[in-house]
BAVEX-176431 format. One record per atom (N, C-alpha, C, CB): residue in one letter; x, y, z. Coordinates in steps of 0.02 Angstrom, whole numbers, plus 50000, padded with zeros to 5 digits. Glycine has a CB too. Layout:
BEGIN
aXYZ...
This chain:
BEGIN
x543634708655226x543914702555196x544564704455160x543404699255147x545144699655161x545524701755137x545704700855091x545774701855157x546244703855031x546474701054957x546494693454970x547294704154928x546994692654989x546914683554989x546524679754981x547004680555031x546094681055020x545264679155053x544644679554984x544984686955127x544864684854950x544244687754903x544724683454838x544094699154897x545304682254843x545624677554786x545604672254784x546164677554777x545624667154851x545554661054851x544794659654852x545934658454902x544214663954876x543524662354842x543364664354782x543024664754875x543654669154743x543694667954676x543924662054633x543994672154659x544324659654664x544784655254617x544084647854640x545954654154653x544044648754683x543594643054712x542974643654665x543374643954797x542854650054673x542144649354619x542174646454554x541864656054599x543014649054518x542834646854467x542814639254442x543124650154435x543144634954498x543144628054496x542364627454505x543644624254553x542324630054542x541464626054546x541134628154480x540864629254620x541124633054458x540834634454394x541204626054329x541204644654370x541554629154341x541884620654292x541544614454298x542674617554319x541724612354370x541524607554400x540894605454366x541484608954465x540374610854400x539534610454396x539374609054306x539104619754429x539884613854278x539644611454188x539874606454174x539874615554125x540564602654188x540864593254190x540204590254208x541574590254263x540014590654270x539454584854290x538654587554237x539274585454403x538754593954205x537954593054167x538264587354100x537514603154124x539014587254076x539284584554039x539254576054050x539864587854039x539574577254100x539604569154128x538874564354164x540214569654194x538504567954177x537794563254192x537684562654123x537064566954238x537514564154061x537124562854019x537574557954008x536874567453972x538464557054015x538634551253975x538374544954000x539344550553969x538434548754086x538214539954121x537394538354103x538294539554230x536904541654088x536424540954078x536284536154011x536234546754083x536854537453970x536684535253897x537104527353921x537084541253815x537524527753973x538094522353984x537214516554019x539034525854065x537054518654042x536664516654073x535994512254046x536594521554102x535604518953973x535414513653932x535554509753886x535144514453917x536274509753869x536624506953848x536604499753871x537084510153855x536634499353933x536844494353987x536174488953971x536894498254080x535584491853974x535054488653948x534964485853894x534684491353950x535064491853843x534814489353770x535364482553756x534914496553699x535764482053796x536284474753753x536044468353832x537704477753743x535654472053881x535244466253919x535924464253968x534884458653859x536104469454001x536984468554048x536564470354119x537884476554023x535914474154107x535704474554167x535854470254243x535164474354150x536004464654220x535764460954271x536384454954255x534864458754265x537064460554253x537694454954218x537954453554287x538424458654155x538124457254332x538084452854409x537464452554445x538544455954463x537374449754472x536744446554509x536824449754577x536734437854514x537394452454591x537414455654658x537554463754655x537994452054701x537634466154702x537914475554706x538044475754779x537194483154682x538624481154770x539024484054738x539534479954687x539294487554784x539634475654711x540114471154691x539854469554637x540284465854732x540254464254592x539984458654549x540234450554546x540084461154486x539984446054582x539804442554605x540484440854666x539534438354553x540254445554703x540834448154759x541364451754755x541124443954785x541454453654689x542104457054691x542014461054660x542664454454675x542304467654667x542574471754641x542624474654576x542924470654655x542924469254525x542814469554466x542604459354437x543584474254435x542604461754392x542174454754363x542724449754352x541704455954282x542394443354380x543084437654417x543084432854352x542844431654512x543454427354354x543424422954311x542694419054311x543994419054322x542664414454254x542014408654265x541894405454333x542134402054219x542534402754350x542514399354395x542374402854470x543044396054386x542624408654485x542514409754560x541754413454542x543204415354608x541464414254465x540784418454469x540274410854492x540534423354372x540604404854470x540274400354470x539934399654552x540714395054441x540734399154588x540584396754652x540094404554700x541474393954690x540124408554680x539724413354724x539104413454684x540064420954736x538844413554609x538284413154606x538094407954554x538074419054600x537854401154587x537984395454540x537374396254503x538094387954572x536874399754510x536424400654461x536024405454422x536144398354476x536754409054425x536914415254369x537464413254334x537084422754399x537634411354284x538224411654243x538404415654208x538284408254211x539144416054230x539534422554186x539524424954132x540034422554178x539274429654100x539224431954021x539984440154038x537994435753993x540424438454020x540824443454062x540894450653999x541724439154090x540434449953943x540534457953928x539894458253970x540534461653837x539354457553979x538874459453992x538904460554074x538414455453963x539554458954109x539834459754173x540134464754181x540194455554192x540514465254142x541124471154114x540514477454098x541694467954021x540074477454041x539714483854041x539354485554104x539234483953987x539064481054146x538654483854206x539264487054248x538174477554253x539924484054247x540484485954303x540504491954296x541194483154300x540584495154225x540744501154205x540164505454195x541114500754150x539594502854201x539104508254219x539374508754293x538234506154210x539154507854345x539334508154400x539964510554426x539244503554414x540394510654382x541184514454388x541024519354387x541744514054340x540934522954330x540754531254322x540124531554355x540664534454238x539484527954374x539054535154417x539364534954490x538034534054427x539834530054527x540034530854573x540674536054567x540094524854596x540944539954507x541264544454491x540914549754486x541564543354447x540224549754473x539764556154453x539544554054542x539004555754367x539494552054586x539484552854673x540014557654691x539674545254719x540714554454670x541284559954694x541274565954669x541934558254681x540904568254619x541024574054582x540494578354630x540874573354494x540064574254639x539374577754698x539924580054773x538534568754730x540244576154788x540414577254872x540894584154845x540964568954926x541194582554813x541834585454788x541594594954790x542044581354693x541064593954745x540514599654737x540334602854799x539854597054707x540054598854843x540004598454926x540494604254965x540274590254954x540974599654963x541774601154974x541824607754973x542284598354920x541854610554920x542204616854883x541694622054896x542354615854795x541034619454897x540574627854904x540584626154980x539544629454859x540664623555006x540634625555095x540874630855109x541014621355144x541494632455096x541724640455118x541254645755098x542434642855082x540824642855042x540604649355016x539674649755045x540754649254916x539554644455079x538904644455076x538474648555143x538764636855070x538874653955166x538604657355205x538464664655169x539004657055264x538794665055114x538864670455078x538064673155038x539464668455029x537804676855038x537194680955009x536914677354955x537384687954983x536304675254935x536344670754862x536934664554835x536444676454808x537014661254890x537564656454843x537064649554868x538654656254874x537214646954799x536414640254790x536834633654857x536324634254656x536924633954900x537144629654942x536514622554964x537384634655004x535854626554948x535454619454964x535214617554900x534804619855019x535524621454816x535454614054780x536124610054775x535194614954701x536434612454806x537194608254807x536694599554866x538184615854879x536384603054916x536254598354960x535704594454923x536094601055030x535154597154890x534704591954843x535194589754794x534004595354802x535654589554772x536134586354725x536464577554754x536814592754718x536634581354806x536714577154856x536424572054870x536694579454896x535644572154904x535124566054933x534944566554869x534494566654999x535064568354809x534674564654732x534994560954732x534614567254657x535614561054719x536294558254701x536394550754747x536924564554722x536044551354798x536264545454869x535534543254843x536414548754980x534964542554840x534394541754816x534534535154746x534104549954795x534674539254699x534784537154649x535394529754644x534944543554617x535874532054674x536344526054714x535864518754724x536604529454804x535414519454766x534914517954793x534454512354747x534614524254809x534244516654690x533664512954662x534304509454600x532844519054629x534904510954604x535124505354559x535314500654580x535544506254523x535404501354643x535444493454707x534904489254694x535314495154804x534174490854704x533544490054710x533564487354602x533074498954753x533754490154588x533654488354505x533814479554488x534314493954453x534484480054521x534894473854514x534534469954571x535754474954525x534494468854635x534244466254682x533544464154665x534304470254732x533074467454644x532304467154627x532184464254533x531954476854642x532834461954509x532644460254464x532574465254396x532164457754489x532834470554414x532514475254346x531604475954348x532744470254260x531344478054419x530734478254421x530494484054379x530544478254486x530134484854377x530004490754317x529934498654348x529204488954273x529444496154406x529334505754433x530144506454465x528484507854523x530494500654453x531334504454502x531774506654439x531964496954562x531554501154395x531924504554307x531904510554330x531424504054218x531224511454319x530814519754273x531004524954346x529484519254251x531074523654386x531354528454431x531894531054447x531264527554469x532484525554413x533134527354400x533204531954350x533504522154385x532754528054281x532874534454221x532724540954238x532444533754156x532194542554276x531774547654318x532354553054374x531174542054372x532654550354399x533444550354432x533924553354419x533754545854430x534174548954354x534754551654316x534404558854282x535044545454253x534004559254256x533604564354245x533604571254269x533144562454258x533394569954349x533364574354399x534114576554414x532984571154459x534584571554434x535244574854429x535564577854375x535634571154446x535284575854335x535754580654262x535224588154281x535554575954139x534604589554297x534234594854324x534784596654341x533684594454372x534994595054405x535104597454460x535834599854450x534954592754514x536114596854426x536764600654397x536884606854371x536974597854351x536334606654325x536184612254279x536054618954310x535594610654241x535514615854334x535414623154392x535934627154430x535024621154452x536314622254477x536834623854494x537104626554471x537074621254504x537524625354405x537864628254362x537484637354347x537854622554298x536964636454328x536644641254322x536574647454385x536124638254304x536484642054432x536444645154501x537114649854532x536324638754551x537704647454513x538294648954515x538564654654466x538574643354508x538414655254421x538524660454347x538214667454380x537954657254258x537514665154402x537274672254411x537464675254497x536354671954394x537844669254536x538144671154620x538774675254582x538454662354688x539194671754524x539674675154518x539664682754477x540054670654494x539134683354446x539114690054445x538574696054474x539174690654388x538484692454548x538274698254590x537574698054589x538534705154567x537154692954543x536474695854535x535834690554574x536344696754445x536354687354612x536044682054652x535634683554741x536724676754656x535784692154720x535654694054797x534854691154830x535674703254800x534744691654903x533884688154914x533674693554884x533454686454999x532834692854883x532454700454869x532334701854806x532854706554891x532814698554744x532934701954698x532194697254672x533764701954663x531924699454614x531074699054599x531404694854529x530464708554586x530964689954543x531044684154472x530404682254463x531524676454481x530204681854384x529544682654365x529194673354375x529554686554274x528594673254410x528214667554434x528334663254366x527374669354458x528034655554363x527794652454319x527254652654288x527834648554331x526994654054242x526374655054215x526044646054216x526484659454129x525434646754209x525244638754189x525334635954132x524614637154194x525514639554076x525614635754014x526594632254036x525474642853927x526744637154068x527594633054095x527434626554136x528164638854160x526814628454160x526694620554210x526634616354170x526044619254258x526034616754126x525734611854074x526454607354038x525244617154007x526644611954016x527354609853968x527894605454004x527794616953944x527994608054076x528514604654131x528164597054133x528534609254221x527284599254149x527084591254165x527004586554110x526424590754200x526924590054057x527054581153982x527414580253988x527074579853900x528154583353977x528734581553951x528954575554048x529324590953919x528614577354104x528884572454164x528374567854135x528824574754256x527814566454106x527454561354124x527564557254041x526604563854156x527974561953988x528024557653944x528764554953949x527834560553881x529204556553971x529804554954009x529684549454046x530034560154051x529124547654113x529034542554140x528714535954088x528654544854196x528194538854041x528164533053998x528704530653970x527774533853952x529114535353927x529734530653895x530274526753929x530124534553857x530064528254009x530334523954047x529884516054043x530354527654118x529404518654064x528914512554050x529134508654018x528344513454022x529054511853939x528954508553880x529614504353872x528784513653821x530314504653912x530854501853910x530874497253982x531394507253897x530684498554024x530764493854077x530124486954041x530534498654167x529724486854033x529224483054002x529214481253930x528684485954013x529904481953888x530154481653846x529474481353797x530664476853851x529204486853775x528914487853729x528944492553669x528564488053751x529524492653664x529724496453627x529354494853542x530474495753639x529614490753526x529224486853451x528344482953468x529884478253421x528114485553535x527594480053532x527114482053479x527224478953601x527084487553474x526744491553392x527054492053336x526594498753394x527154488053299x527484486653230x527074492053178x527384477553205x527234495653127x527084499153074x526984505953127x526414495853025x526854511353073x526864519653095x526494524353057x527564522653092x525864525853034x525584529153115x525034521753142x524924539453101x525114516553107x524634512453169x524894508753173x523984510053170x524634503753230x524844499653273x524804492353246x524484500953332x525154488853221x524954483053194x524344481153148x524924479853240x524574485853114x523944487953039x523334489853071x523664480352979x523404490853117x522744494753161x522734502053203x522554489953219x522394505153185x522284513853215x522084511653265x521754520153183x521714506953302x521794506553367x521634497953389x521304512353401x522334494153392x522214488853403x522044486353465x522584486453383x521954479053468x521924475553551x522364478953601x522194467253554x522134481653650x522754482253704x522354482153780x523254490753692x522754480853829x522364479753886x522794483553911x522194473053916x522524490753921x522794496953979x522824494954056x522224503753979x522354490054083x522434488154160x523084486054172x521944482554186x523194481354135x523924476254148x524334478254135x524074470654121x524324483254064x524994487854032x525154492054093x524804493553956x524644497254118x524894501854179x524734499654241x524644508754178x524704493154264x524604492654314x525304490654356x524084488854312x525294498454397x525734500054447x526254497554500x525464501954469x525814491354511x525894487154584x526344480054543x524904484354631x526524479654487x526744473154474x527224466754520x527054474954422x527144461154531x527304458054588x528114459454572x527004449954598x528334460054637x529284458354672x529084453154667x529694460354757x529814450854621x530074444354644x530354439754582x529464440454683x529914438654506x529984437754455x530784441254402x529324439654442x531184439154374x531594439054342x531364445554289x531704432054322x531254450854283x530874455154240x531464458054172x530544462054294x531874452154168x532444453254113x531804454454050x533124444954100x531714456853998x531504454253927x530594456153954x531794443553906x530324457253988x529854459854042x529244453554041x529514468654021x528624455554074x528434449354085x527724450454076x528664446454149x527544455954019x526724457254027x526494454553947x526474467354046x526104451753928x526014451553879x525734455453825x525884448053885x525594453953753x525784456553683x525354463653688x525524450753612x524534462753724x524084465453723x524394471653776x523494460853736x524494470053822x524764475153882x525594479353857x524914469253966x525824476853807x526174479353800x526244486153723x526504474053812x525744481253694x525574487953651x525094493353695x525134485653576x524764492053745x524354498153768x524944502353799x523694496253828x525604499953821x525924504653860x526414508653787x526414500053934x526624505953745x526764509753646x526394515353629x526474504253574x525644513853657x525324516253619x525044525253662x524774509953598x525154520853729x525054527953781x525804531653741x525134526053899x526274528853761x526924533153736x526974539253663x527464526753717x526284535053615x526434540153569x525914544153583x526504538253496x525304541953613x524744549253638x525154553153674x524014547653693x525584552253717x525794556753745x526404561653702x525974553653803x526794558553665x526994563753613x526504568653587x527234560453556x526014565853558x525754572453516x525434575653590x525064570853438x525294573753658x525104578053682x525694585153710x524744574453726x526174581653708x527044583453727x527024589153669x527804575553711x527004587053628x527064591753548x526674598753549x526654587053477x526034595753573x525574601553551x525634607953614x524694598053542x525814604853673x526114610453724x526914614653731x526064606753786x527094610253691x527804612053685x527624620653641x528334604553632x527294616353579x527254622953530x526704627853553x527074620753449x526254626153605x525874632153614x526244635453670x525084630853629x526754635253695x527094637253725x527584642453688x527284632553752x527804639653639x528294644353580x528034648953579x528414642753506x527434648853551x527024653653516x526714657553563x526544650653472x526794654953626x526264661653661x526934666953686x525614658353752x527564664853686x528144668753711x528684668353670x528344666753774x528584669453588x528844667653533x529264676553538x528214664753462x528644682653557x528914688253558x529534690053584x528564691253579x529564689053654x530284687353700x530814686553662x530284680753744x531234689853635x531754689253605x532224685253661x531964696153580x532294687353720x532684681753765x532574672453795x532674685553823x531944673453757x531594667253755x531774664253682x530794668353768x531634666153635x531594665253557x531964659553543x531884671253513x532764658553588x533184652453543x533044647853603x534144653653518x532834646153641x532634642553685x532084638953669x532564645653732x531544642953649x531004637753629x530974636953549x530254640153658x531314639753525x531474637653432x531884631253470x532124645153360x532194630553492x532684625253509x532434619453529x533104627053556x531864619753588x531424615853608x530884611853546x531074620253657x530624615953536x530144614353465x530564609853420x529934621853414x531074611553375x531594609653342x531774600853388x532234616953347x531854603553426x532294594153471x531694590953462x532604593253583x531084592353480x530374589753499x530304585853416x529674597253525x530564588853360x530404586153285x530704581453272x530514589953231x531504582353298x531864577453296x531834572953338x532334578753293x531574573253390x531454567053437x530834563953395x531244569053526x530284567953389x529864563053366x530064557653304x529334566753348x530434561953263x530744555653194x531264550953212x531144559453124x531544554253265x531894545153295x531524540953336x532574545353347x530754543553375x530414536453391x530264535153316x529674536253448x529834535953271x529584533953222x530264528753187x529284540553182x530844530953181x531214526253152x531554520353200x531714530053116x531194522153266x531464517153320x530844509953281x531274520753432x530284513153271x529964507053284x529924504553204x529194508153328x530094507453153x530074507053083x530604501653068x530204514053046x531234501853111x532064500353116x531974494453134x532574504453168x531384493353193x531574487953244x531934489153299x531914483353218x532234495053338x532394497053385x533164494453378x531944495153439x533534498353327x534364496953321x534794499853378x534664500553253x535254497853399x535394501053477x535864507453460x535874494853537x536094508553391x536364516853406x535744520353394x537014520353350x535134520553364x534624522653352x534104525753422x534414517353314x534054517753473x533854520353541x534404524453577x533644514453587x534784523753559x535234527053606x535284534853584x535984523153606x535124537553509x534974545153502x534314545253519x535084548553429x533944542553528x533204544653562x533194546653636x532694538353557x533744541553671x533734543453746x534024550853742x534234537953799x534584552453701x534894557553681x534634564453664x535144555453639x534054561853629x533624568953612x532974571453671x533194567553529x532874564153719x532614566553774x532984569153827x532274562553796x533554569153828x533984573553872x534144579753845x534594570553890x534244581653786x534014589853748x533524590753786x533734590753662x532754587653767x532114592953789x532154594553837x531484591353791x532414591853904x532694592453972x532904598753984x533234588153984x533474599753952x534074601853956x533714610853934x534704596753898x533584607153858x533074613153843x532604617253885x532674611053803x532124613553888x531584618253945x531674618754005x530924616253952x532054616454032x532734619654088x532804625454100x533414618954070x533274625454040x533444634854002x533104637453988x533754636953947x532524635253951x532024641253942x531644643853994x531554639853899x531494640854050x531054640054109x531584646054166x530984629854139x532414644654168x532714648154193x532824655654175x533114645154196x532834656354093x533044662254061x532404667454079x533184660753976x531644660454082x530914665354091x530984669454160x530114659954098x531374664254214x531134667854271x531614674554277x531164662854340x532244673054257x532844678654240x532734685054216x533274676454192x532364684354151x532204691154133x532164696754141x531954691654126x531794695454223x531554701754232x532204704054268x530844702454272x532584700754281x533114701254344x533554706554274x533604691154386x533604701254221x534004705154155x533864712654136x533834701154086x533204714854149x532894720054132x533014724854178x532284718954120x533014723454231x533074725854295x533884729554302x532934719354347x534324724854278x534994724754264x535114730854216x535194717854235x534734730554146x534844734854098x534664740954095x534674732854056x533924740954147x533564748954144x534184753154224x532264748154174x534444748854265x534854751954286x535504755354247x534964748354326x535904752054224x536344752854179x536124759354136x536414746554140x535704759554090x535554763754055x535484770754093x535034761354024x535304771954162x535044777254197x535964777354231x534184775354255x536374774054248x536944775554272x537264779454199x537324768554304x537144777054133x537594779454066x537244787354067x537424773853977x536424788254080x536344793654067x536534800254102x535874793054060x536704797754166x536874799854241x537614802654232x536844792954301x537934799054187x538584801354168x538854804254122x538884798154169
């Protein structure tokens, strides 16, 4: 290979290294742009997609009139859905773009070329269920699968990014031995997805306040709630699901799953600390984890104490994209380790060698 050759895939790498940390930057904004988009109820500010109410960008009263005479124009709440949809169709180009640039490189030894391609069908996926969001009404399992989504692509970025750091310094070769997942990493991966899917829940079915006071539920440690209807799965297509459509009882059972599942979230998070607290390469990763997990919990508690103020939900969505983000890194640094060790007991035997 020649100088040129080994310069212009350098220089290439390091864009992609950039690149890949912009988009872990830029999904979380669209993510927050996104519940944003909800909490002020813009969800559903054009009635159509891609477009808004045929066009492009958001038209006057009158031509919104004649294409959808029985939707009327609320045009910030047109204007915020436009601009959600501006930037994640900008966080699409940043995906192809990504595409683009590691192609030269993706024949090369260890270079992450098929999470560039799961980045990809997430990314076209996700496209997908926000069509289906607007089209279906704001149905709830298409909500909670978008939040679920945006989620997975901020993953998937990350990795990348990650995936790329360790191609660029050589340690990405096949073969090389990375330490398994233990089951307490499973345990921990699966609350934080299944308490993640509730707080989707708990916002597509707008139940956010259906439990007034803290630690009980409408002056009750365990009030009325009807779990069938709260989680029941199958809810009909077709209904307007703005403001949601289950009632008082079904909606505190889905509040109330949300906070069992915190303390169940909590109590794995920290037996997780503590069983790999020794790990000095672990140590600020799950101090970090633990730590977000405290502070998340005191912003639901003041979500529902507050009344659900919208800069308030909006650091809660915020601190669930930390834990993410968090046990991410810790989960990556676990499997790394050994690769790190591996790295160092060489080194040390080349210094003694010399």
């Amino acid at each position: 290979m020649s100088n040129a050759s080994i310069q212009r895939d350098a220089a290439r790498l390091r864009l992609l290294l950039r690149l890949s940390l912009a988009g872990v930057v830029f999904t979380t904004v669209v993510i927050l742009i996104g519940v944003w988009t909800r909490l002020v109820d813009a969800g559903l500010g054009c009635p159509d997609w891609p477009g808004c109410y045929g066009r492009l960008v958001v038209p006057d009263a009158e031509r919104a009139m004649a294409h959808s005479p029985d939707a009327p124009l609320e045009a910030f709440k047109a204007w915020v859905e436009m601009v959600h949809r501006y930037v994640a169709s900008a966080l699409g180009l940043l995906v192809i773009s990504l595409l683009a640039l590691g192609a030269g490189l993706r024949r090369r030894p260890g270079y992450p070329w098929m999470t560039n391609i799961a980045l990809l069908i997430v990314i076209l996926l996700q496209g997908a269920f926000g069509a289906f969001t607007v089209t279906l009404k704001l149905w709830p399992q298409v909500v909670t699968l978008h939040l679920l989504g945006g989620l997975a692509v901020l993953l998937l970025f990350l990795w990348l990014h990650l995936s790329l750091r360790r191609f660029a310094r050589g340690a990405a070769a096949p073969g090389v031995a990375r330490r398994r997942l233990t089951p307490l990493w499973g345990i921990a991966m699966l609350c934080l997805l299944l308490q993640l899917a509730l707080g989707g829940w708990v916002s597509s079915n707008y139940a956010g306040i259906a439990c007034q006071g803290f630690p009980t539920c409408n002056g009750q440690w365990w009030p009325e709630m009807d779990w069938s209807e709260g989680f029941h799965l199958t809810q009909t297509v077709g209904p307007n699901y703005l403001h949601g459509q289950l009632h008082a009882d079904a909606r505190a059972a889905i509040h109330q799953g949300h906070r069992i599942g915190a303390l169940v979230l909590g109590l794995a998070l920290i037996a997780l600390a503590l069983r790999y607290w020794r790990e000095a390469r672990l140590r600020p990763w799950l101090g970090g984890l633990v730590f977000a997990y405290g502070i998340q919990l005191g912003l639901g508690i003041a979500n529902v104490l507050m009344w659900l103020p919208l800069w308030l939900a909006l650091l809660h969505t915020a601190g669930a994209v930390a834990l993410v983000l968090l046990l991410a890194l810790a989960v990556w640094h676990w499997r790394e380790s050994a690769v790190a060790a591996e790295d160092s007991t060489r080194r040390d035997k080349e210094w003694v060698h010399v």
